[in-house]
RODO-2510 file (C-alpha; in nm, 4 decimals, decimal comma):
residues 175
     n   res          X          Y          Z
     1     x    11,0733    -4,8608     8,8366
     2     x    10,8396    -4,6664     9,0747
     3     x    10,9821    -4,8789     9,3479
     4     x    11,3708    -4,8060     9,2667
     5     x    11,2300    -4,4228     9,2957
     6     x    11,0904    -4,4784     9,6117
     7     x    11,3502    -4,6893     9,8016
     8     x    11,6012    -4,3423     9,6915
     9     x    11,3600    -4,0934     9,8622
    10     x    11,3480    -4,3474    10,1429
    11     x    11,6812    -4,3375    10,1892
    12     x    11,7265    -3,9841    10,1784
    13     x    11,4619    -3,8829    10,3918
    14     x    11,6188    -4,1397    10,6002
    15     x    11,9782    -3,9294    10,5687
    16     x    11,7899    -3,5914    10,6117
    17     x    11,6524    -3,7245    10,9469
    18     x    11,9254    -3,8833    11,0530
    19     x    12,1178    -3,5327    10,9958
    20     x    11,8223    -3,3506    11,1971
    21     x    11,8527    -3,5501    11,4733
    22     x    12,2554    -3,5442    11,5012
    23     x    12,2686    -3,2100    11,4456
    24     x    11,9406    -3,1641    11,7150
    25     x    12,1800    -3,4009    11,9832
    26     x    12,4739    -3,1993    11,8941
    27     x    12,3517    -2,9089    11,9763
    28     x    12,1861    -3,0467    12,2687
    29     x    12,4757    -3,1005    12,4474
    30     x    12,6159    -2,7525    12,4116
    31     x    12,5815    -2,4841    12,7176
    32     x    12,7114    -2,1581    12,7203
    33     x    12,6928    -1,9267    13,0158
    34     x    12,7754    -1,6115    13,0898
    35     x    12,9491    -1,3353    13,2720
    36     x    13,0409    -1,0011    13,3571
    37     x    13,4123    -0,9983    13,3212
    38     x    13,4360    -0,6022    13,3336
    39     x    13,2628    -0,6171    13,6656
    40     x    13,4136    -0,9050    13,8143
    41     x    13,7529    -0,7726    13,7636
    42     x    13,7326    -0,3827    13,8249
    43     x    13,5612    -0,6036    14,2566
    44     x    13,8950    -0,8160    14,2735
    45     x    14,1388    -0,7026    14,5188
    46     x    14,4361    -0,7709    14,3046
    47     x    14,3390    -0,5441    14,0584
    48     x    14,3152    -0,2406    14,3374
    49     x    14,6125    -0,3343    14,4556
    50     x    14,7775    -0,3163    14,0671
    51     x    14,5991     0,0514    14,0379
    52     x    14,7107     0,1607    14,3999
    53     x    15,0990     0,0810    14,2272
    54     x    15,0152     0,2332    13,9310
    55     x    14,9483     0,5697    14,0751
    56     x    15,2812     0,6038    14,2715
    57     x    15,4201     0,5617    13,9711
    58     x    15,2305     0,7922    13,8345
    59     x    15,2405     1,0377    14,0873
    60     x    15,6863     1,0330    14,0382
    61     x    15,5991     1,1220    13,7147
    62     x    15,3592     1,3712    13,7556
    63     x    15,6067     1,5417    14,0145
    64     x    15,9340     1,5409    13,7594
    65     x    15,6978     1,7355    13,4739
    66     x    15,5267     1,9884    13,7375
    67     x    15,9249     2,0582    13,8177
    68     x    15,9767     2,1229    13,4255
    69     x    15,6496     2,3213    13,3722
    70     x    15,7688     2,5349    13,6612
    71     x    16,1079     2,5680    13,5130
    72     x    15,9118     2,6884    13,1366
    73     x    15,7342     2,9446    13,3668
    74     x    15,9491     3,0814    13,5612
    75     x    16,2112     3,1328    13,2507
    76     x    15,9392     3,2673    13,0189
    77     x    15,8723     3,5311    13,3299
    78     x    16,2178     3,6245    13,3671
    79     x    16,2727     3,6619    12,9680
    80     x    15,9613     3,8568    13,0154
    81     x    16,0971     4,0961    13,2727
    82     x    16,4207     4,0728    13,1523
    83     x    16,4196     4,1276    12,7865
    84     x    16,7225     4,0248    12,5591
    85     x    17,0135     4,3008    12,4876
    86     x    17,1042     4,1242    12,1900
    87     x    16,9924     3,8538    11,8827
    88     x    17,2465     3,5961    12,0462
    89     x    17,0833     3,6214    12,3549
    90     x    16,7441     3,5896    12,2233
    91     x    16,8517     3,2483    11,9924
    92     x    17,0109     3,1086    12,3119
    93     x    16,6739     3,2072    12,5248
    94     x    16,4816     3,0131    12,2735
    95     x    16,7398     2,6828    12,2066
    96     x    16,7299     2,6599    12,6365
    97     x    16,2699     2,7079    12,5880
    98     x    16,2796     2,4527    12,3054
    99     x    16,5080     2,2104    12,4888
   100     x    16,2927     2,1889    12,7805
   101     x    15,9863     2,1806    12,5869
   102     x    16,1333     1,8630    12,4725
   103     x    16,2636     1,7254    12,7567
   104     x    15,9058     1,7280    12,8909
   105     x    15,7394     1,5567    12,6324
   106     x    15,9890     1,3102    12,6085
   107     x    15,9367     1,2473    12,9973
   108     x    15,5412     1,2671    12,9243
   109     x    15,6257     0,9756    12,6533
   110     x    15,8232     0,7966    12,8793
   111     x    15,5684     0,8002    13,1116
   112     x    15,2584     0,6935    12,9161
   113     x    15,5142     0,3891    12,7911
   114     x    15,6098     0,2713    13,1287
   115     x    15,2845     0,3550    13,3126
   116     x    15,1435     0,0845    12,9909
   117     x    15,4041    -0,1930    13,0002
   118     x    15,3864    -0,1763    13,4272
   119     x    14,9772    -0,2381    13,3741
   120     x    15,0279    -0,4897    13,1711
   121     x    15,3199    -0,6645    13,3693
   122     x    15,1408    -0,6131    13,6623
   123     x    14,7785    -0,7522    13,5233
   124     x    14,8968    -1,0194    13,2824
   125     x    14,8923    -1,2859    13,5914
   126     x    14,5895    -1,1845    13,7148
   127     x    14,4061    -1,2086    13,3741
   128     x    14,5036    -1,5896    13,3330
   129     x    14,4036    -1,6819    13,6693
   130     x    14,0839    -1,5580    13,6105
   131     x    14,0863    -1,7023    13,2883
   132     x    14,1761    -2,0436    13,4545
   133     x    13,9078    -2,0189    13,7422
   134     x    13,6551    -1,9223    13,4271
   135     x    13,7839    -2,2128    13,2692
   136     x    13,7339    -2,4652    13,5848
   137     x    13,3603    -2,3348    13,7262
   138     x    13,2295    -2,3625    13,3712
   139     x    13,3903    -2,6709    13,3104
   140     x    13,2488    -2,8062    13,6856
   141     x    12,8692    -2,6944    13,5681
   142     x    12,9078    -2,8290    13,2164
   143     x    12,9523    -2,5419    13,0052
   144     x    13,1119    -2,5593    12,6341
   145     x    13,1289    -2,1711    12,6509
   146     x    13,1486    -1,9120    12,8509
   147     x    13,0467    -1,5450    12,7219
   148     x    13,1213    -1,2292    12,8462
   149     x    12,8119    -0,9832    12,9628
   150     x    13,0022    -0,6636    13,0112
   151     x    12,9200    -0,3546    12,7882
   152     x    13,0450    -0,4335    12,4264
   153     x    13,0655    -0,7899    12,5314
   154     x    12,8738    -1,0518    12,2933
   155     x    12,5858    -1,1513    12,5169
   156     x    12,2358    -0,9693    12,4127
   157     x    12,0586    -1,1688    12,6301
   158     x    12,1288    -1,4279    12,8786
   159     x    11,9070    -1,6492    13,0902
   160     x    12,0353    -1,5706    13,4696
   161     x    12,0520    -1,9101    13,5818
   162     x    12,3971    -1,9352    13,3532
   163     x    12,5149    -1,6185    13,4727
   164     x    12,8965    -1,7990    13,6814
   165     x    12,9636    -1,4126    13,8871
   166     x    12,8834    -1,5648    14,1814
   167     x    13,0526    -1,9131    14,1664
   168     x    13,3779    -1,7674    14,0017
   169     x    13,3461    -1,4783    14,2602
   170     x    13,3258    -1,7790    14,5010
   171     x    13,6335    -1,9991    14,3863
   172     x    13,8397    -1,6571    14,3597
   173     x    13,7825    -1,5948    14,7486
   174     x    13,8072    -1,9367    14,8359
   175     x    14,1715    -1,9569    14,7189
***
């Protein structure tokens, strides 16, 4: 009987080990590195080139709601100076006020949408090449995973040796 009991605890100490040690080879053959992806794309020229378009876009915009503003003032000046004779006046003063007040922040919304879906349009490409270089120098140095490093990124500490800036950098420029 003693001998039935201790061929089980053989065998699953054997199991237990044998569970160790995959697990121990598993995890062996895992590598994760690292990098800055903030960093490495606020340094690609692309991405200057995608903000340079981005302001002249901006800057139409800007222009058309200065023009309104300037319209608001100059009307609110002249109502000033020139006060209503009657309540008709005075309602028709304020529908002409209100309509421009709304014109402009339907141009502001406008904006703020096509300013967004130009950004993304215009960075959406750039993003998955970066992704797909990523994807290629970690593969190259045998990485399962790469993390990224930049502020509010996952990486609390990372051994520099697995930091792939400089060879992604590298395959980016090569192009």
């Amino acid at each position: 009987m003693l001998s039935k009991y201790t061929m089980k605890i053989t065998k699953l100490f054997a199991i237990a080990f044998s569970l160790v040690l995959f697990a121990g080879v598993s995890h062996a053959q895992t590598k994760t590195a690292f990098i800055d992806y903030t960093e490495l794309m606020t340094k690609l020229p692309e991405v200057d080139s995608v903000q340079v378009k981005l302001k002249k876009m901006q800057a139409t915009y800007e222009k058309t709601l200065t023009a309104i503003e300037k319209a608001l003032n100059d009307k609110q000046k002249y109502w000033q100076d020139v006060p209503p004779e009657d309540a008709t006046i005075s309602e028709l003063r304020t529908q002409e006020y209100q309509s421009l007040v709304n014109r402009y922040q339907t141009i502001e919304q406008e904006a703020s949408k096509a300013l967004n879906d130009k950004q993304v349009e215009l960075l959406e490409p750039i993003i998955v090449h970066v992704k797909e270089v990523i994807a290629s120098v970690a593969k190259a140095k045998g990485y399962t995973y790469v993390l990224d490093s930049s502020d509010g990124g996952s990486v609390l500490y990372g051994d520099p040796s697995h930091d792939l800036m400089e060879a992604v950098k590298a395959k980016l420029t090569a192009k």
